[in-house]
VOGU-3710 file (C-alpha; in Angstrom, 3 decimals, decimal comma):
1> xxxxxxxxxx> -37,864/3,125/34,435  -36,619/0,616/37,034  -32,601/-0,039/37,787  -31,796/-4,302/36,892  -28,616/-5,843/38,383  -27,410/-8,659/36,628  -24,094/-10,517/35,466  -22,535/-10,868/32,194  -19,271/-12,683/30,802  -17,367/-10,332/28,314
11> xxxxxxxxxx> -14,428/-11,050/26,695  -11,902/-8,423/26,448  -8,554/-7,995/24,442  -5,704/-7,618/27,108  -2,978/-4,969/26,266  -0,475/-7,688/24,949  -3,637/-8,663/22,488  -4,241/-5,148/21,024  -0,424/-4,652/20,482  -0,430/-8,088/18,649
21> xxxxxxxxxx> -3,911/-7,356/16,587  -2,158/-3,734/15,446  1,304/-5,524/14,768  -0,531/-8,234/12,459  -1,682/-5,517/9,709  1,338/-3,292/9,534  3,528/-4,759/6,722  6,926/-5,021/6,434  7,493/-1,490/5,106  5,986/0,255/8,120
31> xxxxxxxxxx> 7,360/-2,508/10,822  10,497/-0,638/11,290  8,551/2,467/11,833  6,605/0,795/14,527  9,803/-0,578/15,757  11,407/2,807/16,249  8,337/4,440/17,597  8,323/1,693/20,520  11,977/2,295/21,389  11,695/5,910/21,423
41> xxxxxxxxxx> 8,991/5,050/23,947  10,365/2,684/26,097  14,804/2,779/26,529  14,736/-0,705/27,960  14,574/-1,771/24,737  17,405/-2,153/22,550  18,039/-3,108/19,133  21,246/-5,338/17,955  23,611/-8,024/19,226  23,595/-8,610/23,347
51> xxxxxxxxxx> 24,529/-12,275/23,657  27,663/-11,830/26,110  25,457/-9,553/29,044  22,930/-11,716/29,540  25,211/-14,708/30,300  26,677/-12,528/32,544  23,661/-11,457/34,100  22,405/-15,191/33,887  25,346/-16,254/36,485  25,168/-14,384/38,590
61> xxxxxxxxxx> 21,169/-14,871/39,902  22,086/-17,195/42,813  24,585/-14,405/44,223  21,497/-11,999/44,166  19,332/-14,837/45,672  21,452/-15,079/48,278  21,806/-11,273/49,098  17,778/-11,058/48,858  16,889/-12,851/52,125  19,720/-10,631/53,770
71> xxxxxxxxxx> 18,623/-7,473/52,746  15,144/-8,358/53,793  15,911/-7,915/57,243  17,091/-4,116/57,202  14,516/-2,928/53,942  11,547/-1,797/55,404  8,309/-4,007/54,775  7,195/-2,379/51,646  10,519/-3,758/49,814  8,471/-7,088/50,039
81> xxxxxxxxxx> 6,364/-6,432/46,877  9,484/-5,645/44,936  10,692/-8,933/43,444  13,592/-8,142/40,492  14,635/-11,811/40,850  12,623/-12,673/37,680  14,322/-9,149/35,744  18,192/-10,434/36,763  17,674/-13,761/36,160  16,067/-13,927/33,043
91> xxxxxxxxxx> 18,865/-13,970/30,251  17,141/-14,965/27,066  15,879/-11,674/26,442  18,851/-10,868/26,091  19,443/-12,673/22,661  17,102/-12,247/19,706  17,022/-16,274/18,815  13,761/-15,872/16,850  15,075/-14,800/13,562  13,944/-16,422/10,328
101> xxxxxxxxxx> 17,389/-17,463/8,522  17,871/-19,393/5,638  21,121/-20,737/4,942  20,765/-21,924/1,526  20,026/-18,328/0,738  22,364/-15,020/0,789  22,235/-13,460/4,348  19,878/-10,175/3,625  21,446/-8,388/6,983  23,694/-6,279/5,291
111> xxxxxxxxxx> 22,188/-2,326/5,937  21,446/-0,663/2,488  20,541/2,341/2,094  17,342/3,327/-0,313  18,670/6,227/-2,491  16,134/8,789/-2,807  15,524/10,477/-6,384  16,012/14,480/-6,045  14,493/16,269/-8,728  11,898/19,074/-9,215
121> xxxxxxxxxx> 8,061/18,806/-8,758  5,467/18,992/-11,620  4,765/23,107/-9,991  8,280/23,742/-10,238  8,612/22,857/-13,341  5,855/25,428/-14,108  7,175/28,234/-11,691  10,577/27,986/-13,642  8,625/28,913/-16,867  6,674/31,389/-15,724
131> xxxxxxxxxx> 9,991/33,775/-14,890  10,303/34,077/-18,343  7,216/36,224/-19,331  7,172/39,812/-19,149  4,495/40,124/-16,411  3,243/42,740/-13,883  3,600/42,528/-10,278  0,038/41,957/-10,125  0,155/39,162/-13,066  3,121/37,662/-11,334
141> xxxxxxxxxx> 0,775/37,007/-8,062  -2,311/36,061/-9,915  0,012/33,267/-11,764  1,773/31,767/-9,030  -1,780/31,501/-7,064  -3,205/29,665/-10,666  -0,275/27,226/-10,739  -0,779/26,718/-6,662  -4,484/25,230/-7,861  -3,324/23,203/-11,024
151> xxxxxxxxxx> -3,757/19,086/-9,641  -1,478/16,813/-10,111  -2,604/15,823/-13,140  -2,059/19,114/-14,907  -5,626/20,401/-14,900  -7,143/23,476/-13,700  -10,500/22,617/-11,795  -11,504/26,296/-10,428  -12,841/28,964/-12,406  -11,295/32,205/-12,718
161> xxxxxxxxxx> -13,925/33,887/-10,663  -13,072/31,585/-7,634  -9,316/32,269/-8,249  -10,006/35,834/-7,874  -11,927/35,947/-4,453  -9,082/33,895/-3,279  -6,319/36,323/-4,424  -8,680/39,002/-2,596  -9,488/36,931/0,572  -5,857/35,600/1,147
171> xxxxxxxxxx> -3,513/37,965/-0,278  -5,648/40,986/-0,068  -5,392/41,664/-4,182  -8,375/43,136/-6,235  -8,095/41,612/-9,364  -11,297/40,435/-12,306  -11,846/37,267/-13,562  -10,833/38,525/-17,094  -7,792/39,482/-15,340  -6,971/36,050/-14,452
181> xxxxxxxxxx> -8,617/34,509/-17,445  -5,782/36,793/-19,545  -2,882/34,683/-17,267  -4,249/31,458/-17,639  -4,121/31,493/-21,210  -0,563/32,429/-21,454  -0,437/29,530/-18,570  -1,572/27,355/-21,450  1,525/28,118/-23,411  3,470/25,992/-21,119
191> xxxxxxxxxx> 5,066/22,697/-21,136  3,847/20,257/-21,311  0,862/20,818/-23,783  -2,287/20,408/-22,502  -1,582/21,831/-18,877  -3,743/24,676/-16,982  -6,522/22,803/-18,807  -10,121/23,047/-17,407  -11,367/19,699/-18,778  -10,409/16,944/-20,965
201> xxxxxxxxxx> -11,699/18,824/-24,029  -9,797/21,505/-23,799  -6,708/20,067/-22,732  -7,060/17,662/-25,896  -7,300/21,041/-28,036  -4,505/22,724/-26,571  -2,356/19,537/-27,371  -3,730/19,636/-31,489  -3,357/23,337/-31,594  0,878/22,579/-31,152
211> xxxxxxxxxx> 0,935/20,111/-33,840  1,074/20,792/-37,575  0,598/18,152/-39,638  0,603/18,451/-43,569  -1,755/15,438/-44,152  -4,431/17,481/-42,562  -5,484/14,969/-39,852  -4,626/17,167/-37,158  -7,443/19,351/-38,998  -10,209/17,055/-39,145
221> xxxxxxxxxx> -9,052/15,860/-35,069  -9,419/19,275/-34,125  -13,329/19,395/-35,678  -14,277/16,385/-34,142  -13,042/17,523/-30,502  -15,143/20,885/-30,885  -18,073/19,969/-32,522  -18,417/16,304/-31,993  -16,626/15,423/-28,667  -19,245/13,770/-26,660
231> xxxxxxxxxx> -19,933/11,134/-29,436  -16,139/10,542/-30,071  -16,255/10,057/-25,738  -19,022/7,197/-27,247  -17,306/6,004/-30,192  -19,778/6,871/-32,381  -18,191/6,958/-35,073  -20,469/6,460/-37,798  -22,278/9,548/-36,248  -19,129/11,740/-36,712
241> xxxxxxxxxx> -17,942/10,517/-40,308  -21,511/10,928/-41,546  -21,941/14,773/-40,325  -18,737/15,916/-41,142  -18,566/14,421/-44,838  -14,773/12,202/-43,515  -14,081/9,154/-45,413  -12,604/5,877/-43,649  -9,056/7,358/-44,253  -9,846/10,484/-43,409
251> xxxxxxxxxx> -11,834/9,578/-39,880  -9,011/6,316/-39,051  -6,608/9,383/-39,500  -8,133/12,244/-37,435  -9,125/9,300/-34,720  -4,959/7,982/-34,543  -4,058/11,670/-33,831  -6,504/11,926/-30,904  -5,138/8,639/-29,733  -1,908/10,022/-29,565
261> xxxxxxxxxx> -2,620/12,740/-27,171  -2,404/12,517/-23,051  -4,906/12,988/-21,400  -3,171/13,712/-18,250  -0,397/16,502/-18,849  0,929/16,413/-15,568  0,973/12,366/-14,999  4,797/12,345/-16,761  5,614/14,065/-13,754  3,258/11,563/-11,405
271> xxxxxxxxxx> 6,071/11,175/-8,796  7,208/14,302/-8,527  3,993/15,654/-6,299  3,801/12,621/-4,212  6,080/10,029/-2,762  7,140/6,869/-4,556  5,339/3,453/-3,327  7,592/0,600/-3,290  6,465/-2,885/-2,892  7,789/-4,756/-0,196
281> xxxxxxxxxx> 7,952/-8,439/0,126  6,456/-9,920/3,235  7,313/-13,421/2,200  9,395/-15,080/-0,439  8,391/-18,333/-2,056  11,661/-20,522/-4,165  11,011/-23,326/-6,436  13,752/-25,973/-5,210  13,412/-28,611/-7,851  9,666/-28,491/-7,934
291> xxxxxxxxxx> 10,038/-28,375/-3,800  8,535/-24,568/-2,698  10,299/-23,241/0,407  8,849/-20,083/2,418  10,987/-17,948/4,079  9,934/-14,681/5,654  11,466/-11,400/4,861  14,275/-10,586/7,587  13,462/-7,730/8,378  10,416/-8,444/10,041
301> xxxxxxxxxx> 12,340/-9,994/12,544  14,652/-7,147/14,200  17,252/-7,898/16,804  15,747/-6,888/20,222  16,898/-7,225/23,745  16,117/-5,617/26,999  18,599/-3,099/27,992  21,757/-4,351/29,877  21,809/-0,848/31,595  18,410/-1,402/33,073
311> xxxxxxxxxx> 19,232/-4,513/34,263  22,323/-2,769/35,409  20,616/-0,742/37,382  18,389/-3,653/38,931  21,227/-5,130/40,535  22,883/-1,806/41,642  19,407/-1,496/43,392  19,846/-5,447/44,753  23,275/-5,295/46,127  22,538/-1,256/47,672
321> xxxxxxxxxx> 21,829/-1,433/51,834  19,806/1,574/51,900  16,501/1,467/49,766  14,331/4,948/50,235  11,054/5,620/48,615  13,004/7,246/45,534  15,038/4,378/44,835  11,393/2,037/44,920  9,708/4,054/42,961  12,830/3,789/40,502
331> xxxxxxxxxx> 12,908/0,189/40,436  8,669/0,298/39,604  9,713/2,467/36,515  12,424/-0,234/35,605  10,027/-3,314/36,478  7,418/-1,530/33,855  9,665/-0,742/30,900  11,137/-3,900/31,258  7,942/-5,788/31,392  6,833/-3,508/28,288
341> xxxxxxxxxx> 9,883/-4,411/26,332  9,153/-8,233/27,189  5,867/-7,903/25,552  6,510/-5,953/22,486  9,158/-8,883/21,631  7,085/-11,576/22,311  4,364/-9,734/20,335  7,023/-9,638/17,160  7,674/-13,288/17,726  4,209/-14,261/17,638
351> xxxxxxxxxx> 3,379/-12,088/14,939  6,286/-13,550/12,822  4,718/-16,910/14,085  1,742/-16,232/12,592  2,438/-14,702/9,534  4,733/-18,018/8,574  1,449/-20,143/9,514  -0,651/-18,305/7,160  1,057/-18,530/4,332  2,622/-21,685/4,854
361> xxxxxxxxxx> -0,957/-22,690/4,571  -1,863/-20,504/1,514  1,191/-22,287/-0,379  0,332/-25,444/0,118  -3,278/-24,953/-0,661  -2,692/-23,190/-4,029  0,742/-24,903/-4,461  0,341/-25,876/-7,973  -0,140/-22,016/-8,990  2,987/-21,295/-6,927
371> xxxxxxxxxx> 4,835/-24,114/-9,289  3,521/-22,664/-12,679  2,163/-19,315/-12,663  -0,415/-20,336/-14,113  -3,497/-18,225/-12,896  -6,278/-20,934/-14,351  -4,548/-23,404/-11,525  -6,104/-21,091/-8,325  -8,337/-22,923/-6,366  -11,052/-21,326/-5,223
381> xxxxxxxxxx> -10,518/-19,675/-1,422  -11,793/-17,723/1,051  -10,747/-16,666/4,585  -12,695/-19,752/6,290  -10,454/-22,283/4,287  -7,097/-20,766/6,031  -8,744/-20,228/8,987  -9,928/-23,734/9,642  -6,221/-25,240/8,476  -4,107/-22,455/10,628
391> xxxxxxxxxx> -6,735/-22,807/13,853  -6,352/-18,503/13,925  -9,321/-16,648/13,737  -11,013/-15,378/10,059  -10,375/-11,935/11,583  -6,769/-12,623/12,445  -6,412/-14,235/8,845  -7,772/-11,348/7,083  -5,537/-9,303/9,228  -2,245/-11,184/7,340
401> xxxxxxxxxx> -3,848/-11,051/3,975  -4,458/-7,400/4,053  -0,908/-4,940/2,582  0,948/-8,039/3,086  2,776/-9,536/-0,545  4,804/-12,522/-1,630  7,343/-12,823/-3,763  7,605/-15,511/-6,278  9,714/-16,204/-9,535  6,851/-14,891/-11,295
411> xxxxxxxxxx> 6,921/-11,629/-9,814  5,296/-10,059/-6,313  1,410/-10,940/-5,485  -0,682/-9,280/-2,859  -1,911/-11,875/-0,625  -5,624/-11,326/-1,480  -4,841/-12,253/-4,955  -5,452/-15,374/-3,763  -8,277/-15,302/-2,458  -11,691/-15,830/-4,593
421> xxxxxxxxxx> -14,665/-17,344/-4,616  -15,922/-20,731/-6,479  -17,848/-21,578/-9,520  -19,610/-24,481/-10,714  -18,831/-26,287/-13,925  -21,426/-28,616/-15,962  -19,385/-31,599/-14,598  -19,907/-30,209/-10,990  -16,364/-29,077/-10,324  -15,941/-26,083/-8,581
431> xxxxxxxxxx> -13,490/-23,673/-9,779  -12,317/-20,093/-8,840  -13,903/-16,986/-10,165  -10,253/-16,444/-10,925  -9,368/-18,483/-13,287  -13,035/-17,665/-14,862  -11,869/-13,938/-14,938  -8,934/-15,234/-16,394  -10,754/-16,639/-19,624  -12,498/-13,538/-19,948
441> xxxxxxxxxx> -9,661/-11,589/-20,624  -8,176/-13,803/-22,488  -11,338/-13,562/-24,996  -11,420/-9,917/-25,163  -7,814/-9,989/-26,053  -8,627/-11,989/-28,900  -11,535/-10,621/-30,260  -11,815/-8,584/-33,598  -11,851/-4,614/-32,526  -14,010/-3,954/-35,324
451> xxxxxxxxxx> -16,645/-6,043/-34,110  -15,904/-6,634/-30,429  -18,246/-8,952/-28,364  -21,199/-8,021/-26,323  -21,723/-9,478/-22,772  -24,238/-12,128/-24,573  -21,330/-13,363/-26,712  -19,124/-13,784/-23,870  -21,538/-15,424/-21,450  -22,478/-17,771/-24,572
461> xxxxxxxxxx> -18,525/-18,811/-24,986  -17,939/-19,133/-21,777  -20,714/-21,710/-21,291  -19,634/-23,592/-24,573  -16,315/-23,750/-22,327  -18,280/-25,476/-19,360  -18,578/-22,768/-17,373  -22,312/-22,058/-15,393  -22,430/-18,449/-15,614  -25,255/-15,564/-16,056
471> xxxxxxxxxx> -24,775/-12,503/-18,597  -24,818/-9,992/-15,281  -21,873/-12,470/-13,969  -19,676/-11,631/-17,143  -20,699/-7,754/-16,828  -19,610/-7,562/-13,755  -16,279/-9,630/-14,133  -15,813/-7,265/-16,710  -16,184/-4,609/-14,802  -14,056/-5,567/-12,136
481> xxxxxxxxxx> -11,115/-6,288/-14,768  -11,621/-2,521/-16,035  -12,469/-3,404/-19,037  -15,192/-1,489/-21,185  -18,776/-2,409/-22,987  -18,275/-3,936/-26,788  -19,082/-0,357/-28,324  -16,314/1,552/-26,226  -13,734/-1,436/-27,487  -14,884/-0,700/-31,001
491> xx> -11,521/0,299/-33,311  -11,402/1,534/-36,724
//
């Protein structure tokens, strides 16, 4: 073990490079945020209109050039490191002339305000039910802590025995698990059917158990969820009709009321439990007369200006006589929020710079898909292709791409959309996995249900159609398009 001395060059991110890198990935939605959070932070930084102080600030630099060689003489030495020249003088801060603006287009400035939808949560909806059964104090309790563990989606994934130890460790109340087996069936009672369910089985049976149906499908549903349920899970139909003596009617029948059901009791209440996601444009692409034009949404460029207070006080401190150690240090605490507020806006203008590069470049390389909507047009892309047109980094690419969308006449796309890799054709051309995937569903759409096709099939038409593709290829397009094996497709 022996101590070596040596030299190495390392390249490290500045502060001004970090706040860019983190500015880059947070999308439009959460820029305002960020916005806030850095004037909360720092109160030389102001947002709105300021165009009138710093032209007044502006003329009035040579008067504090003048006053700076007086002062010199009586401020003691240490005054020499504090140059606010640069901070008086400097009036373009002042006025945010880095906005993205359109004139062609309505002016988007106008401040609207996103209503927000009150209503009642999926558990309150069940709390409102349960005051209307007669139950004990003790029932009451074990209840409200079963409808406290119910997900989202309306199902009850602890058993009653864990329910219980957790009335007794938390609340301090000895109850069985028949005890709370007894609530959760009248639980069950609720609306919507289904709910309090343990699995999918059950919740299914609860939902058949409402119905009545006279045709006597709801019958012969309700025997193939209890005895058969795993091979209706496989479509094995054949299987089911066989053992339980159904004709074609009779299964077609039983299998449409199934169908029918929802498998997720508590999804007609999906925003109630967690907040609404909204999709906000980053870009917008317009068709002039086959011309596309990119403009970037407005509000990722907010009106920001150093404070005319601070500077305020800079010249207060400029034209004073007396300068003490408290009234230095003052002007150091100025100096740094001011500098800070310089580089957060230059950090929004080069972000905004950036993000306009990027997808300037994306539309023109995938222009005729931006024209037609037509998904077979993508070209096949990566990160490298923008990368090398733009001059950025892949990292600082893939930074832009990520939670970032564009709007377009044919509705919003995330910017990876665009993004895919190539195949080769038997002429040699190279085209993207896209438009491949594409094909595929367009096939599967098309195919008979009663006899959907396997992976073979598809990798067989697909080459008939030019394309140089494996069977494991198509498998896992399909899997990536959600879409199941032939025998789960299979319809009656």
């Amino acid at each position: 073990m022996r101590q070596i001395q040596q030299q190495k060059m390392l390249q490290k991110l500045s502060p001004q490079q970090i706040q860019l890198v983190k500015l880059l990935q947070i999308p439009t939605a959460s820029l305002e945020e960020r916005v806030k959070e850095e004037m909360e932070e720092n109160p030389a930084l102001e947002f709105g209109e300021n165009g009138s102080e710093g032209e007044e600030l502006s003329s009035d630099t040579s008067e504090f050039d003048e006053r700076k060689e007086e002062d010199s003489e009586e401020a003691p030495s240490a005054d020499e490191d504090i140059d606010i020249s640069d901070y008086l003088s400097d009036g373009d801060d002042d006025i945010a002339d880095y906005r993205t603006r359109d004139n062609n287009y309505p002016d988007p400035e106008e401040n609207h305000t996103m209503p927000i939808r009150v209503e009642n949560t999926f558990h309150d909806h069940l709390l409102s039910q349960l005051n209307m059964l007669p139950l004990t104090d003790s029932q009451q309790k074990i209840a409200q802590q079963i409808i406290g563990s119910i997900d989202d989606d309306g199902y009850l994934r602890r058993d009653p025995q864990s329910i219980a130890n957790d009335l007794a460790f938390s609340q301090n109340i000895d109850v069985t698990d028949k005890n709370v087996a007894e609530v959760i069936r009248k639980i069950q009672e609720f609306d919507p059917p289904g709910v309090c369910a343990a699995d999918l089985q059950e919740c299914l049976i609860l939902q058949l158990k409402r119905k009545k149906s006279e045709d006597g499908h709801v019958t012969h549903a309700l025997l193939i969820l209890e005895k058969y349920f795993e091979e209706f899970t496989k479509k094995h139909y054949e299987k089911i009709r066989k053992a339980l003596g159904f004709s074609d009617e009779d299964l077609k029948g039983a299998i449409d009321e199934i169908i029918k059901l929802n498998p997720k009791p508590g999804g007609n209440y999906g925003g109630m439990n967690k907040a609404e996601s909204y999709i906000v444009p980053d870009f917008f692409i317009f068709n002039n007369n086959g011309v596309l034009e990119l403009t970037l949404n407005s509000r990722n460029a907010p009106d920001l200006h150093i404070s005319g207070n601070y500077r305020d006080m800079l010249r207060d401190y400029e034209k004073g006589e007396k300068k003490d150690k408290r009234q230095k240090e003052a002007v150091l605490f100025i100096k740094q929020k001011i500098d800070a507020a310089k580089w957060f806006i230059d950090a929004i203008k080069q972000r905004q710079h950036t993000l306009l590069s990027t997808m300037g470049t994306i539309m023109r390389y995938q222009e005729e898909f931006f024209l037609t909507g037509d998904e077979t047009t993508l070209k096949p892309m990566i990160l490298k292709d923008i990368a090398d047109r733009t001059g950025l980094d892949i990292s600082t690419v893939s930074r832009v791409a990520n939670s970032k969308y564009v709007q377009t006449e044919f509705g919003p796309y995330k910017l990876k959309y665009f993004f895919s890799e190539s195949l080769s054709t038997d002429s040699g051309e190279e085209v993207s996995t896209r438009e491949v995937k594409k094909i595929l569903q367009d096939i599967i759409d098309g195919e008979n249900k009663r006899k959907p096709l396997s992976d073979e099939s598809l990798t067989r038409m697909l080459q008939e159609k030019g394309y140089n593709i494996a069977r494991r290829t198509v498998a896992k397009y399909r899997e990536q398009l959600n879409i199941p094996v032939a025998r789960l497709r299979k319809e009656l």
